[in-house]
N, C-alpha and C positions, 0 to 999 in steps of 0.2 A: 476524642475518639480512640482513645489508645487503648483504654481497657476493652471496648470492641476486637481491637487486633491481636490480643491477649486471650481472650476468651474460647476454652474447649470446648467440643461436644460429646457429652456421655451419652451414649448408646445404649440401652437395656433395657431387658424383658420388661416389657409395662405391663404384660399379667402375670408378673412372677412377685408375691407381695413380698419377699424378702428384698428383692432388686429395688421395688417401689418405695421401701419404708428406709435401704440404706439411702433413695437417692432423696429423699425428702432431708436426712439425716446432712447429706452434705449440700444442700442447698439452705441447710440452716444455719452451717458450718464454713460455709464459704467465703472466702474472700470478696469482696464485692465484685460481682460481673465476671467470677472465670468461670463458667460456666452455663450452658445452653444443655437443659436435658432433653432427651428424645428418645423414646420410647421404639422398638424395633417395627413396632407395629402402626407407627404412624404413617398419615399419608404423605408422600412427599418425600421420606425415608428414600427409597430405590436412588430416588431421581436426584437426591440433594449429596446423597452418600454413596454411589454406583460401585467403590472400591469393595462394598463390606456385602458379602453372601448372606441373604436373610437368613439360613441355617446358618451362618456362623454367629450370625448376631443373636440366634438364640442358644447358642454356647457359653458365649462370653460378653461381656462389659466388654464394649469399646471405647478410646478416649479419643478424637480426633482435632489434633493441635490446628492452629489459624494458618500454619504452615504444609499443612495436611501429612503431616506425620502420624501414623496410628499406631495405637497402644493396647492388645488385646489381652484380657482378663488380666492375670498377675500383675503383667509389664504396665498396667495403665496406676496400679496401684500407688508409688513414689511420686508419679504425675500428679492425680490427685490430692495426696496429703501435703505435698509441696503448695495447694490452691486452699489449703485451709487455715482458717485464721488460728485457733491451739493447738490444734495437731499437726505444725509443719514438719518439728521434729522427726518426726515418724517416716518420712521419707528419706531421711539419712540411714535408720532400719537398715532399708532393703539395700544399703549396699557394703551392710556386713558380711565377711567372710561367709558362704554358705545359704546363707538369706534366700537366694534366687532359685538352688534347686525346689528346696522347702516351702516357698510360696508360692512353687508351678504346681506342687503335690499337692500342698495342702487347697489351692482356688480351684485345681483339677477336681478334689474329692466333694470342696462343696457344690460348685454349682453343678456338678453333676446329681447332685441329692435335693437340690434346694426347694425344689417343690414337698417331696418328702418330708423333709426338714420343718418348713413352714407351715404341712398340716398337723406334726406333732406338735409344734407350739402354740397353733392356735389351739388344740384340745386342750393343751396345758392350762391355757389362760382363759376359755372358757368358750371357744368354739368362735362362730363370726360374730363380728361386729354387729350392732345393732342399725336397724332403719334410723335415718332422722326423722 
């Protein structure tokens, strides 16, 4: 049961399909078992996560450690890539010189668009998905 006591929980937009298709992305990506995802909008959410403001949960990605340490938008980002199997590298990144202002700016500008964002790309690609 270790990798249970190891294991995060990511917090995000479940109707936000850029949040939904990054976290399919790291759950493809992942290490076996570090992560538990959960959508803001779930039931159960308040009562299991009482720390985390549903407005805030629809601001930003949460990451919430086995220790209950929480990691909101940017800050959760090293966390994560540190829990994937090719991209752990990537978590060393973020703590180059400068790294940190630039990735509050930069996760600040996107998810504050990312709806935006995600309608311009499905036009691009050819609008919604189809029925099965």
């Amino acid at each position: 049961m270790q990798k249970e006591k190891k294991r995060a929980t990511l917090i995000f937009d479940g109707s936000c399909p850029i949040c939904s298709s990054t976290v399919k992305w790291i759950g493809e990506n992942e290490l076996e078992g570090s992560f538990e995802m959960l959508p803001c909008q779930a039931q159960g959410m308040r009562e299991q996560f009482p720390c985390i403001e549903p407005v805030e949960c629809m601001k930003a990605m949460h990451l919430v450690l086995s220790d209950g340490k929480v990691f909101v938008g940017e800050q959760a980002l090293p966390e994560i890539f540190a829990r994937l199997k090719r991209y752990r590298f990537a978590s060393l990144l973020f703590k180059a010189p400068g790294v940190a202002p630039l990735s509050r700016i930069a996760y600040r500008w996107f998810a504050n668009r990312r709806y935006r964002i995600a309608a311009i790309l499905s036009h691009r690609t050819g609008g919604t998905k189809k029925a099965a």
